[in-house]
C-alpha positions as CSV (number, residue, x, y, z in Angstrom):
1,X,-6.6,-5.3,31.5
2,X,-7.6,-3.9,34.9
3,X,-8.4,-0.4,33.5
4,X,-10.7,-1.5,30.9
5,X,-12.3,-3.9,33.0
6,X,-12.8,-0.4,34.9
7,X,-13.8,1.3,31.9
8,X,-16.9,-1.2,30.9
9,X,-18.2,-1.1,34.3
10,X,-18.3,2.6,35.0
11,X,-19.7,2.9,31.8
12,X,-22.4,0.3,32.7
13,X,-23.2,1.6,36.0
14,X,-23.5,4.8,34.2
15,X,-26.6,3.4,33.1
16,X,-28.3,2.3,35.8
17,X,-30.8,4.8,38.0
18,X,-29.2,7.2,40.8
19,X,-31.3,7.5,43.4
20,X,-30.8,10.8,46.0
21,X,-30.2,9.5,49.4
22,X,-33.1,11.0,51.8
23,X,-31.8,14.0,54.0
24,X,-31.3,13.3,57.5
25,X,-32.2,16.2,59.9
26,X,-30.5,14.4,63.0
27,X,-27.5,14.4,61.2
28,X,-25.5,17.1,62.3
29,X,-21.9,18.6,60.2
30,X,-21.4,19.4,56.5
31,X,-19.0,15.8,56.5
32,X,-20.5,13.6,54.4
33,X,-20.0,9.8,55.3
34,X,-17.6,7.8,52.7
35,X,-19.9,6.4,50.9
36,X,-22.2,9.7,50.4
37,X,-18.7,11.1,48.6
38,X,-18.3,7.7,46.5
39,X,-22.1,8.3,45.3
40,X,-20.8,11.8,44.4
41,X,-17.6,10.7,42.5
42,X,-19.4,8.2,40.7
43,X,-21.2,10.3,38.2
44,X,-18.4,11.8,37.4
45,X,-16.1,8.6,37.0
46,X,-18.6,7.4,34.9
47,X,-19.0,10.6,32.5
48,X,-14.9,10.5,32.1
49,X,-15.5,6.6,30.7
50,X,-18.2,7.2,28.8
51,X,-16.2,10.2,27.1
52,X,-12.6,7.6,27.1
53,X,-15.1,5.0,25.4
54,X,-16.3,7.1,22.6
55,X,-13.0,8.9,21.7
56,X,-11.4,5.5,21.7
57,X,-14.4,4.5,19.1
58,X,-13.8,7.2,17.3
59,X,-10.1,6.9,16.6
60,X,-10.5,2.7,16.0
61,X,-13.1,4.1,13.2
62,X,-10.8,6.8,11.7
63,X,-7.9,4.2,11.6
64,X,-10.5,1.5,9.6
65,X,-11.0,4.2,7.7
66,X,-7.7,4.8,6.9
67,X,-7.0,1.0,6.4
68,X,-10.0,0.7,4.2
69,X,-7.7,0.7,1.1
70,X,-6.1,-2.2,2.1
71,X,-8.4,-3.6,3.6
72,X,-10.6,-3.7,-0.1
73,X,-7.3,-4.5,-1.2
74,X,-6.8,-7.9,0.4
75,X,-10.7,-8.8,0.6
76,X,-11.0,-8.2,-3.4
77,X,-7.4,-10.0,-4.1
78,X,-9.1,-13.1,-5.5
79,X,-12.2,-11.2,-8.0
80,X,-9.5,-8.0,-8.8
81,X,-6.3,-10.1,-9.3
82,X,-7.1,-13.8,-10.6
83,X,-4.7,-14.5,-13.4
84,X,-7.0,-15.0,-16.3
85,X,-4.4,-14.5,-19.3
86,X,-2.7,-18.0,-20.3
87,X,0.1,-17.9,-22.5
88,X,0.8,-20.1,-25.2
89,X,3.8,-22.0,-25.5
90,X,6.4,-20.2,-28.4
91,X,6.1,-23.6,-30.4
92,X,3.0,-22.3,-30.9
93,X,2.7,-19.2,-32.5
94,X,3.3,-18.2,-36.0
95,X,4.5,-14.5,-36.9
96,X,4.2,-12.6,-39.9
97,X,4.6,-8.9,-40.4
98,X,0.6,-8.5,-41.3
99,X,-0.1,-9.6,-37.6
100,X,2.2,-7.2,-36.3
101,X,1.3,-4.4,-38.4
102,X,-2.3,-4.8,-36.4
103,X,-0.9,-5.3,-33.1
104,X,-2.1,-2.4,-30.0
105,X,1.0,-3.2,-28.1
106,X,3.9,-1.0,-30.0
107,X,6.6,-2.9,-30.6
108,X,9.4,-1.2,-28.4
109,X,11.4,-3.2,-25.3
110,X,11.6,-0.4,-22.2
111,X,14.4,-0.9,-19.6
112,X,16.5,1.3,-17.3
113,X,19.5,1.5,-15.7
114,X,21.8,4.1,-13.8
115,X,23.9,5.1,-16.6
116,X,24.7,3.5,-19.9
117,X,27.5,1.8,-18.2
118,X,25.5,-1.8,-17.5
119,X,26.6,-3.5,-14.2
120,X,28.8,-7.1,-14.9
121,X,25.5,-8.7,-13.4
122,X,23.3,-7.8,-15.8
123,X,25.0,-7.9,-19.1
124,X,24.0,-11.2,-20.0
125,X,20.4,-10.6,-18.5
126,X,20.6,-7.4,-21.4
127,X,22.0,-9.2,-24.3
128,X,19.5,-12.1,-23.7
129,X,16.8,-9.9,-24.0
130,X,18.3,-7.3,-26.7
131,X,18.4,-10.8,-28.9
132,X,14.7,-12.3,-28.4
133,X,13.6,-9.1,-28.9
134,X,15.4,-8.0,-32.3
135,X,12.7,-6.3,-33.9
136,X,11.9,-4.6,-31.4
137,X,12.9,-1.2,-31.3
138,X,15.2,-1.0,-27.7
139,X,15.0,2.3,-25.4
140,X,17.4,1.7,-22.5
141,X,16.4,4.7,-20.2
142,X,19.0,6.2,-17.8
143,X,18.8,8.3,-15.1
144,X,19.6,11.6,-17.4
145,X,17.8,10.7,-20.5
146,X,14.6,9.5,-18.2
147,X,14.9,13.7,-16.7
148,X,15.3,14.9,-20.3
149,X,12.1,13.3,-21.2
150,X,10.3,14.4,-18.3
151,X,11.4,17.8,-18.7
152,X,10.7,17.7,-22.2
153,X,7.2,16.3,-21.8
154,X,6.0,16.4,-17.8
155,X,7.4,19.1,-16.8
156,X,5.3,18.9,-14.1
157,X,6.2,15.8,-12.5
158,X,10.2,16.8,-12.1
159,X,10.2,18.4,-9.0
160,X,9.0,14.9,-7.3
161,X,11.5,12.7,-9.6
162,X,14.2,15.4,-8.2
163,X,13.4,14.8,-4.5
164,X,12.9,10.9,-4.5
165,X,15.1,9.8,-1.8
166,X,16.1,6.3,-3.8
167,X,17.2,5.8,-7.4
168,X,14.6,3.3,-7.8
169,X,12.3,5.4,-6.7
170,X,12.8,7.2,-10.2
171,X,13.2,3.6,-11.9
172,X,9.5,2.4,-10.9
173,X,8.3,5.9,-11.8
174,X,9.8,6.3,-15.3
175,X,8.4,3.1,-16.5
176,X,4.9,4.5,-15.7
177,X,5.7,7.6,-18.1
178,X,7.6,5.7,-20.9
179,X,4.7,3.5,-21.1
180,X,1.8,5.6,-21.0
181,X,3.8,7.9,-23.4
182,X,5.2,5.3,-25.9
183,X,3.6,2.0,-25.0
184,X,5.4,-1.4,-25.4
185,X,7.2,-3.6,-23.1
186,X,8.8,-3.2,-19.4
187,X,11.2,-5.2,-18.7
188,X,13.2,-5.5,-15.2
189,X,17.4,-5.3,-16.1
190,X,17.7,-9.0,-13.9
191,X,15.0,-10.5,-16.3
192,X,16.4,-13.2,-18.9
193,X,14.5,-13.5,-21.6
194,X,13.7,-16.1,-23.8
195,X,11.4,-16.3,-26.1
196,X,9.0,-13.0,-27.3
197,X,6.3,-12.3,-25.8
198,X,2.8,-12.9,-27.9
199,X,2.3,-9.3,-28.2
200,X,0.2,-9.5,-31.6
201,X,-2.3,-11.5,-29.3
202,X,-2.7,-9.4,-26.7
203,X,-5.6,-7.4,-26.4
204,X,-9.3,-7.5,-27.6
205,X,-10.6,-6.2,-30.9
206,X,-13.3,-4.7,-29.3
207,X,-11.6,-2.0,-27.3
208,X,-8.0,-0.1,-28.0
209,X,-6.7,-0.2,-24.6
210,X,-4.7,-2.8,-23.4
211,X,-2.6,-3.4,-20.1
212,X,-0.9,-7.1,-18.8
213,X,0.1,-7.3,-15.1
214,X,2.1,-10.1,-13.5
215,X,0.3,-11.3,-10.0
216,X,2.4,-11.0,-6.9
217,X,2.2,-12.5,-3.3
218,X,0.4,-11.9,-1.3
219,X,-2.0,-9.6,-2.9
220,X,-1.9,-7.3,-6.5
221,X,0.4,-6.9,-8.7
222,X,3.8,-6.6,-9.3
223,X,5.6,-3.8,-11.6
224,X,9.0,-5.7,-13.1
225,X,6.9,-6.9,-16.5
226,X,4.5,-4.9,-17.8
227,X,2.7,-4.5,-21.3
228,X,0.6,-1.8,-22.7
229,X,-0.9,0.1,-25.4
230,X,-0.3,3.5,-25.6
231,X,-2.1,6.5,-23.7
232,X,-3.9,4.0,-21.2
233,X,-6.1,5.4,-18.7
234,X,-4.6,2.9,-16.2
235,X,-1.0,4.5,-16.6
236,X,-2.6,8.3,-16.9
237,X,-3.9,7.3,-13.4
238,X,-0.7,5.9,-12.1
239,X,1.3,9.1,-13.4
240,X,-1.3,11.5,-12.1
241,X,-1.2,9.7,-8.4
242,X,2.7,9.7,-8.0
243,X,3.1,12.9,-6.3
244,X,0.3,12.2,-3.8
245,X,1.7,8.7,-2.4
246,X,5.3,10.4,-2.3
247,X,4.1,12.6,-0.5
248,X,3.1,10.2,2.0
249,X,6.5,8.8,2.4
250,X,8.6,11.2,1.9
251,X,9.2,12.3,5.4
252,X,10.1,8.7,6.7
253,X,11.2,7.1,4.0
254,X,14.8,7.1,5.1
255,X,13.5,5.5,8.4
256,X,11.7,2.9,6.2
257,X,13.3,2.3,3.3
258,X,11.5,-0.7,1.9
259,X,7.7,0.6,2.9
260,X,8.1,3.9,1.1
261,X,9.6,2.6,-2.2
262,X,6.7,0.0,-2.1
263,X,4.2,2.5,-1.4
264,X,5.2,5.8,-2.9
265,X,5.9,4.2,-6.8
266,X,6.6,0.3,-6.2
267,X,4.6,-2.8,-7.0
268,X,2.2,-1.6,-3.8
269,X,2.0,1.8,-5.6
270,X,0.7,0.2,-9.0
271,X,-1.5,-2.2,-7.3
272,X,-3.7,0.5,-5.3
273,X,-4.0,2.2,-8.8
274,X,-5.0,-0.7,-10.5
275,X,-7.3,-1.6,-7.8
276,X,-8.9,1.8,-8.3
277,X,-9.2,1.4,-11.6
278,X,-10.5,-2.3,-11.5
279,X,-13.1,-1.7,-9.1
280,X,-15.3,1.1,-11.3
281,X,-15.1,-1.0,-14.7
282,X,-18.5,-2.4,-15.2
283,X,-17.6,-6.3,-15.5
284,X,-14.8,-8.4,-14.2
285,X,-12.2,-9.2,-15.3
286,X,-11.8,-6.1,-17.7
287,X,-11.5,-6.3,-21.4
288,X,-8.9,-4.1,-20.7
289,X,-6.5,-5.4,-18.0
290,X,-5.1,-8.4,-18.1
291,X,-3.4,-10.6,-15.3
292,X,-1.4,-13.3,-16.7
293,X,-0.8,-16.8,-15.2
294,X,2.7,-17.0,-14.0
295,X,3.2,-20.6,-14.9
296,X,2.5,-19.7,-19.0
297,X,5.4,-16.7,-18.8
298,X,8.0,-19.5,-18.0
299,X,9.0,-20.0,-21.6
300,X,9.5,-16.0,-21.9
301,X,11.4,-15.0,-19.6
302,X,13.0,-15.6,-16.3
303,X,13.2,-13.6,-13.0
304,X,16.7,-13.6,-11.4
305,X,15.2,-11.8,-8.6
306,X,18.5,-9.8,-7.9
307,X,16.8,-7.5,-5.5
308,X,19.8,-5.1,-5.8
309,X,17.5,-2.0,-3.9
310,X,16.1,-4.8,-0.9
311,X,17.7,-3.3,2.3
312,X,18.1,-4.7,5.8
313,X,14.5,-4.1,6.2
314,X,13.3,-6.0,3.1
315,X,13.8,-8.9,4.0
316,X,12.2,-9.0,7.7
317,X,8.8,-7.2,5.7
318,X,9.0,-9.8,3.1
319,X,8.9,-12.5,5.3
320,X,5.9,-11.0,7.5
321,X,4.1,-10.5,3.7
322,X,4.1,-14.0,3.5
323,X,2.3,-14.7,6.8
324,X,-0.8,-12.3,7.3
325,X,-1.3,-13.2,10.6
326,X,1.8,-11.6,11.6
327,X,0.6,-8.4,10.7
328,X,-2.6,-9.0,12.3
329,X,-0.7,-10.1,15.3
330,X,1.2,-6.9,15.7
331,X,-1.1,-4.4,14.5
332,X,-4.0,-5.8,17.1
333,X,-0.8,-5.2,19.3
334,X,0.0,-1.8,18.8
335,X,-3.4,-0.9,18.4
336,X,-3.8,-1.6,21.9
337,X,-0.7,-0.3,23.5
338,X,-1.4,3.3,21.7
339,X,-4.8,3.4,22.7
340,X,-4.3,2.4,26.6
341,X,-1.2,4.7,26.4
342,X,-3.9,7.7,25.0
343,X,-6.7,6.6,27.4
344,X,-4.5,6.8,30.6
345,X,-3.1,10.5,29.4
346,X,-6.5,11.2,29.3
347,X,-7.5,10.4,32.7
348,X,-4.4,11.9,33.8
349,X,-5.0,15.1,32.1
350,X,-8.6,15.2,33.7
351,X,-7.2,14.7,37.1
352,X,-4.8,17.7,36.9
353,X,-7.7,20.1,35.3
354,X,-10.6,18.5,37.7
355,X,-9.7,17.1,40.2
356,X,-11.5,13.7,39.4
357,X,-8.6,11.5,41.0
358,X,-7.3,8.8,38.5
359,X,-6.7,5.5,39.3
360,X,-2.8,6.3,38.8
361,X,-3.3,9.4,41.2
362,X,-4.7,7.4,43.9
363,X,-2.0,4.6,43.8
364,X,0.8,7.4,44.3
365,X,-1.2,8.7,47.1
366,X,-1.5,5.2,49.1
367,X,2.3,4.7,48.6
368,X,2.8,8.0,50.1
């Protein structure tokens, strides 16, 4: 606290009139008295504040810049993310092959799992779903078959599915493809289902696109149900951003396991490219994005919430996601710390190249 005290008031006193201290004849010797060589030093105290103050400007405006994603992100939650899609109950609705026939939302049932080989602990998860959604056609996409198609198809995108550091790296990304490419339903392996989803009444008969989100806390989106039409511009824009946010990640992600999966194709991921998208329509909500209201999905289907990917880190981030303040709290923190640690290297650096004596200098000299 002491050296920015120090900081504000050279940079005040910078600002105030110097005045040249009349020559004395009768003063005899070059010496100058001590406070002739503080009026000296002053001037140039203040001109190493002045430049401390604007390169510490300077970065705290390149980091809001940075930040200004999020930041949009969290101010917009409530006019981007509002659930405005309500359900009705299953008692409700009354099927008929016409209304399919017309239906934008094809009707196939995406999932995807290591191997063919399901795990014990989702089996029953599968069948539940394999059974509500009989007439749907089923693509259960592995790790090898997902590669074939996007060899087959984006050819482009396999060098990034290839070094993902995480198989579910290559699980949130495939269900981007698949449903850009084919269209249908997402569905996460620990979701029970169990009743269909309305698909013939999703959708507007005044455009062809269509896209449902589920809302997560504490802000977007999250990516373990999704419905679409095909060839929507919201999944071309997903696909086409994937190899830029890995990028991002990929040298830490092994440090930071669940950060980079949540950023580089997660439900973080899908909710920056949905905020993009949302925030150049001409109207909210879109026509052609729809966020449904949790509570109305409950006789659909039901999250288990397995979390089999959540490392040792997940669970100490998700707990801080539900309490903003904590991140405000810790990123005020290190925002500090890393700009007095950069301030006093500054002044340090000066004092070696100047010989303008830092306040760390000149303590090391009184001790000695």
């Amino acid at each position: 606290m002491r050296f920015w005290h120090n900081l504000r008031q050279s940079a005040l006193q910078s600002l105030r009139p110097v005045y040249d201290k009349l020559h004395d004849e009768e003063r005899l010797g070059p010496e100058l008295d001590p406070g002739s060589r503080q009026q000296q030093e002053t001037p140039k105290k203040a001109a190493i504040y002045r430049i401390i103050l604007l390169v510490n400007l300077v970065m705290f405006g390149l980091l809001l810049r940075k930040l200004e994603p999020l930041i949009t992100l969290l101010r917009c939650n409530e006019r981007l993310f509002s659930p405005h899609v309500f359900l009705p109950t299953p008692e409700t609705l009354h099927y008929n092959n016409e209304t399919f026939q017309q239906n934008r939302i094809p009707l196939i049932l995406h999932q995807t799992t290591a191997t063919k080989e399901i795990p014990d602990r989702w089996v029953q998860s599968q069948e539940t779903c394999k059974k509500a959604y009989s007439e749907f056609e089923y693509k259960l996409w592995t790790d090898q078959s997902a590669r074939d198609f996007l060899s087959e198809y984006y050819s482009w995108f396999v060098p990034t599915w290839d070094s993902y550091a995480f198989p579910i790296q290559r699980a949130d990304a495939i269900r981007y493809f698949v449903l850009y490419h084919y269209g249908g339903i997402y569905l996460d392996m620990d979701t029970r289902c169990n009743n269909t989803l309305p698909a013939q009444m999703m959708g507007s008969d005044q455009v062809k696109d269509y896209a449902l989100f589920k809302p997560t806390r504490p802000t977007g989106v999250t990516n373990d149900l999704l419905v679409a039409s095909p060839k929507h511009p919201i999944y071309k824009l997903a696909i086409s951003k994937l190899p830029a946010f890995h990028s991002i990640t990929r040298s830490w992600a092994r440090l930071q396991p669940y950060c980079a999966i949540m950023i580089s194709a997660g439900p973080l991921f899908l909710t920056m490219v949905v905020k993009e998208y949302l925030l150049e329509q001409h109207s909210l909500p879109s026509n052609t994005i729809g966020v449904v209201e949790e509570a109305t999905l409950s006789p659909y289907i039901t999250d288990l919430q397995s979390g089999t990917w959540h490392r040792a880190d997940a669970k100490i981030l998700m707990w801080m996601g539900e309490r903003p303040w904590v991140w405000f709290a810790l990123g005020t923190l290190v925002l500090v710390a890393g700009l007095y640690v950069i301030d006093r290297l500054m002044l340090l650096v000066y004092a070696r190249f100047r010989g303008f004596p830092s306040e760390f200098s000149i303590k090391s000299n009184k001790k000695a």
